[in-house]
N, C-alpha and C positions, 0 to 999 in steps of 0.2 A: 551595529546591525539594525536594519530595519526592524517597525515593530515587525510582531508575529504574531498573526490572527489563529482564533481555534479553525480550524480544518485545514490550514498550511499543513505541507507535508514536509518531511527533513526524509534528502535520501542520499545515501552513503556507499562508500565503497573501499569496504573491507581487505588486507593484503594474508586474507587468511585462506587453505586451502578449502575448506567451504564457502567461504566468499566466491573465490575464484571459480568452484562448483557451479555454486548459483546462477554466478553470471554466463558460464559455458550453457547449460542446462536449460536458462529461461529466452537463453541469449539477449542478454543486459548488458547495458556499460556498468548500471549500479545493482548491488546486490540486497540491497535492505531498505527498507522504507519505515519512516514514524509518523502517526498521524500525531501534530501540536494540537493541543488542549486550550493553551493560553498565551497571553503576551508573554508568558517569561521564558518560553521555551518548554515547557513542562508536555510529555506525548504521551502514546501510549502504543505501544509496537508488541508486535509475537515476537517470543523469541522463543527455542528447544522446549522451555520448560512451562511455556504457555506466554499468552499476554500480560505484559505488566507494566506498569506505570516506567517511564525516563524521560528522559532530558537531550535534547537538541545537542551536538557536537561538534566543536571545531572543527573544519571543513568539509561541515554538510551542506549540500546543495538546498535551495529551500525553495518548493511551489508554493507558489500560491493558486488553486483554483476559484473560475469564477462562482462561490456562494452566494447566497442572498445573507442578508443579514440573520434572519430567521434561521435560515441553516447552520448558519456560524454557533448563532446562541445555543441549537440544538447539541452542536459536537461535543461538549465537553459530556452530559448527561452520558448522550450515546457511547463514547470511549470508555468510562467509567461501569458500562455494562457490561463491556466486550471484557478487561480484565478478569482472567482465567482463563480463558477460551483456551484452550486445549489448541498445539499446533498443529499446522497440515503438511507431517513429513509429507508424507502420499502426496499429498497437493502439490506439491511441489515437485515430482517425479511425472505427476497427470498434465499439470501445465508443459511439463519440460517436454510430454509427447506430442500435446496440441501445437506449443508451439515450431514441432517441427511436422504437421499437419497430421498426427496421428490422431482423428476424433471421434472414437469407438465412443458409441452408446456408458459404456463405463468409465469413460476416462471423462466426459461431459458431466456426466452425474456427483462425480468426483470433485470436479472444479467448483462446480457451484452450489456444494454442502455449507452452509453457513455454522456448521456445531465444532467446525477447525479450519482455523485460519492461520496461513502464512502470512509475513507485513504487508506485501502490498494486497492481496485479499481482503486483510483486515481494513486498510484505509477504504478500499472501493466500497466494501459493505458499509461501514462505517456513513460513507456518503452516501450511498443509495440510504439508508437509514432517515437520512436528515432529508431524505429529497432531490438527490443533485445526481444526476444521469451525468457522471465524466463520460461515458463511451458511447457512441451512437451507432458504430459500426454493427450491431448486432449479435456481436459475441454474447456467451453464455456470462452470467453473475459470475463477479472475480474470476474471471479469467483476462486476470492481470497479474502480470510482474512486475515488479521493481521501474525496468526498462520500461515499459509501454507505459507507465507513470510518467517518467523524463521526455517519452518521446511525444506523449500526448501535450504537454504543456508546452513544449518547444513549438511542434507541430498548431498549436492553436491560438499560441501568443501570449501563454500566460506571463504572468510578472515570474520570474527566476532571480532570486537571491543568492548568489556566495558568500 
């Protein structure tokens, strides 16, 4: 495997009936995202029971976005802050409306709460944290899925690892 920088993302796709949710819901191909910490693979993802520290998986897809070095250095501190965050059932319900253009005043304020985060929320903030604007489109803070993670990097050329 290539090395693996701290802010590479590892993102997967799950044969679980919430998996499958996720991805109807956000309309994803992938359903989970982890922000990588380090060379060895070591991340840090939401999962039910809040964020917590893991590890990179056989047959995760893996971004790379473009960081600066500074950035990179930042990620691991940043990730390590974010462990416990509390996740974003909700959030995850609120994106599922925007992303099929429902963007009530409530459902906006919802997406872009930083005190619960879903994965790939967690990664975008995580970035915005260290500096790094992935999204230019004008969308609210995290309001990102999983999917608009894989389609962004595709879309802009990043380096993609299997």
């Amino acid at each position: 495997m290539t090395h693996l920088l701290p802010g590479d993302v590892a993102l997967s796709r799950s044969a679980t009936f919430v998996g499958w949710a996720i991805r109807l819901g956000t309309r994803s191909r992938v359903n989970h995202a982890r922000l990588i910490t380090d060379g060895l693979g070591e991340t840090v993802e939401a999962l039910p029971h809040g964020a917590v520290r893991g590890q990179t998986q056989p047959g995760d897809l893996i971004i790379r976005p473009p960081l600066t070095g500074d950035q990179r250095l930042a990620i691991p501190g940043i990730a390590a802050s974010l462990v416990g965050t509390p996740y974003g059932f909700l959030d995850v319900a609120a994106l599922g409306l925007a992303q099929f253009g429902i963007t009530l005043p409530s459902v906006t304020r919802r997406i872009a709460r930083p005190d619960r985060l879903f994965c790939s929320q967690l990664v975008d903030y995580a970035w915005f944290l260290a500096g790094f604007h992935a999204f230019t489109d004008h969308r609210t803070p995290q309001d990102v899925s999983p999917g608009d993670l894989a389609d962004l990097a595709l879309r802009d050329g990043w380096e993609v690892i299997s």
